[in-house]
C-alpha positions in Angstrom: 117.9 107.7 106.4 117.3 107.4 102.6 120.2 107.7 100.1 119.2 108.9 96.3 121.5 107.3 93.5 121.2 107.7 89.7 121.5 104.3 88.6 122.0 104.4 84.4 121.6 101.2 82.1 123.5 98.2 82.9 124.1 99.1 86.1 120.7 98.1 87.1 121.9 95.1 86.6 125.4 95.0 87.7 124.0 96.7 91.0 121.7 93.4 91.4 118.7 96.1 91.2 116.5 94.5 88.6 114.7 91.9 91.1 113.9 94.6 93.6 112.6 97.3 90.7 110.2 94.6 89.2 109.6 92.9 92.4 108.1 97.3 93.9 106.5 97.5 90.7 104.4 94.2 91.1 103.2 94.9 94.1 102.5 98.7 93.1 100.7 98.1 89.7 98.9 94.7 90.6 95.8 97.0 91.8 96.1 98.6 88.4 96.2 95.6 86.1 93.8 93.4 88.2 91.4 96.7 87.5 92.4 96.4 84.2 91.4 93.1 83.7 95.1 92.0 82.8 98.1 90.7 84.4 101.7 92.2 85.2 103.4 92.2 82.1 106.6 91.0 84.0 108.1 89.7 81.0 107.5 93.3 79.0 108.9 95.0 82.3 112.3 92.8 82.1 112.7 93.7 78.6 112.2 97.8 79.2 115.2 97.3 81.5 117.5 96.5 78.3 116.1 99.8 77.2 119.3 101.8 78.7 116.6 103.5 81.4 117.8 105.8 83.9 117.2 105.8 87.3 116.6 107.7 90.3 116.1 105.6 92.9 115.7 105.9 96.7 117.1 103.2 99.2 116.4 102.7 102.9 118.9 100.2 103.4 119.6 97.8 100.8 115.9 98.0 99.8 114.2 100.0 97.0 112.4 102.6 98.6 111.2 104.1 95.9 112.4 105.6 92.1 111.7 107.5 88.9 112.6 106.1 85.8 113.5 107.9 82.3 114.7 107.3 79.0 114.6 108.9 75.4 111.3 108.3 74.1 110.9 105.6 70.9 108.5 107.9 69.3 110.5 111.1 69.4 114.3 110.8 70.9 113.8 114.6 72.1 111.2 113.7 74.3 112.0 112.3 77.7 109.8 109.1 78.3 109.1 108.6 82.1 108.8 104.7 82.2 107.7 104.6 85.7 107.1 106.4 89.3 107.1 104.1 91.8 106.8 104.3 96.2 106.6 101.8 98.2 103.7 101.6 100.2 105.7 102.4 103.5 107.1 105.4 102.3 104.2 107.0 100.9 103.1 110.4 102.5 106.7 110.9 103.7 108.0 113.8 101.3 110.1 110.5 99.6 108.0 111.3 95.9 108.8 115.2 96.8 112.5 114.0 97.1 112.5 112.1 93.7 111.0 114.6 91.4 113.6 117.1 92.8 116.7 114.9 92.1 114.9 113.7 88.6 114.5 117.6 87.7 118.2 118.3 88.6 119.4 115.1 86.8 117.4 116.2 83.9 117.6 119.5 83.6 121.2 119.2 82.1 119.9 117.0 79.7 118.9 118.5 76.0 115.0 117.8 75.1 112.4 119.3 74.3 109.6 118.0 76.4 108.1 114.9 78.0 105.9 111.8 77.7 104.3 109.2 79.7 102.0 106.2 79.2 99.4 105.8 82.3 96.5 103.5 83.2 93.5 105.0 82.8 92.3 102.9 86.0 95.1 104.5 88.0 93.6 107.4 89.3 96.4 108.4 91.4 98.9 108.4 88.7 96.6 110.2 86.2 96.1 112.5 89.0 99.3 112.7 89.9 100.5 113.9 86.0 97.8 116.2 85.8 99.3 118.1 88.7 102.1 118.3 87.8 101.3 120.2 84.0 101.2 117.5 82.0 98.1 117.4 79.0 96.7 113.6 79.0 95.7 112.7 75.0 94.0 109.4 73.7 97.0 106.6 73.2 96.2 105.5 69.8 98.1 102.0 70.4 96.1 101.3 74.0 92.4 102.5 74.9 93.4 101.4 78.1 95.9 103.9 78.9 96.5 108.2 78.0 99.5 109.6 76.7 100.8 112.1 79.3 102.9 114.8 77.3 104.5 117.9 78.4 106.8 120.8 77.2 110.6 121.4 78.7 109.1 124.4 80.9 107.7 121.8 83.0 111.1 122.4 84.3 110.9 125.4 86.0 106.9 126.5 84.9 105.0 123.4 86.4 102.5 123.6 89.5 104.9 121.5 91.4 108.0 123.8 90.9 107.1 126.2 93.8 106.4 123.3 96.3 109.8 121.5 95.2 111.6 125.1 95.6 109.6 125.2 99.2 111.0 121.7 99.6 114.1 121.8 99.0 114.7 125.3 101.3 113.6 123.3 104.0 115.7 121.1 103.3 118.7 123.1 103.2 117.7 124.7 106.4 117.3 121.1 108.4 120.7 120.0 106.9 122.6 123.2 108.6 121.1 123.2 111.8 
């Protein structure tokens, strides 16, 4: 059985999460740097967990099945950066990403912003897909030709693609838990 927890800021690291987060997101994004021609900016990634990030995170056990991670953007503090979306290979296909994006539109939905933003790969088709579905518009990032800026508006909220299928979801949900 999987448990969700919002784990904020230093209790990433009071939690003894940090090794596990970076350790899932080396083995999720080495495809994607290998493809583009650079290595797992592991040092970068330890730093961005200083950043005060919130997470939603998934366990199946004491491990890290999967997470979504947020924080006020650097560019505009009424943007919502989402720093990363990570499964674990095992849990893929399982509903697990399904489960995520509902808690992370709960958790943020009480929050006051104005919109979103995202850096992606280029070379990670999935993820670039993955934005696209759900609503958000992927523009040149002027700082990395590597990678697109992934930006959308608040009503991604409760006007994206993925809204009815997390309503669906979530139903079902409710209906398995009460029987």
């Amino acid at each position: 059985m999987l448990e969700v927890r919002v784990v904020r800021g230093a209790e990433v690291f009071d939690e003894g999460l940090a090794e596990r987060i970076v350790a899932l997101d080396r083995q999720n994004m080495r495809h994607v740097w290998e493809a583009a021609g650079m290595e797992y900016p592991e040092e970068s990634r330890r730093r961005g967990l200083l950043s005060d990030p919130t997470f939603v995170i998934a366990f199946d056990g004491p491990a890290v099945a999967g997470y979504v991670e947020y924080l006020r953007s650097w560019n505009d503090p009424r943007r919502i950066y989402v720093g990363s979306v990570q499964i674990d290979g095992r849990h893929r296909h399982t509903g697990l990403l399904l489960l995520l994006l509902d808690e992370f539109r709960s958790v943020v939905s009480r929050e006051d912003f104005d919109g979103f933003e995202a850096g992606v790969q280029k070379v990670n088709t999935p993820a670039v897909e993955l934005y696209r579905r759900l609503g958000f518009r992927l523009e040149p990032n002027s700082r990395n030709e590597l990678s697109w800026t992934a930006r959308a508006g608040r009503e991604l909220l409760t006007d994206s693609p993925v809204v009815p299928l997390l309503d669906r979801w979530r139903r079902r949900q409710t209906q398995r838990r009460s029987v």
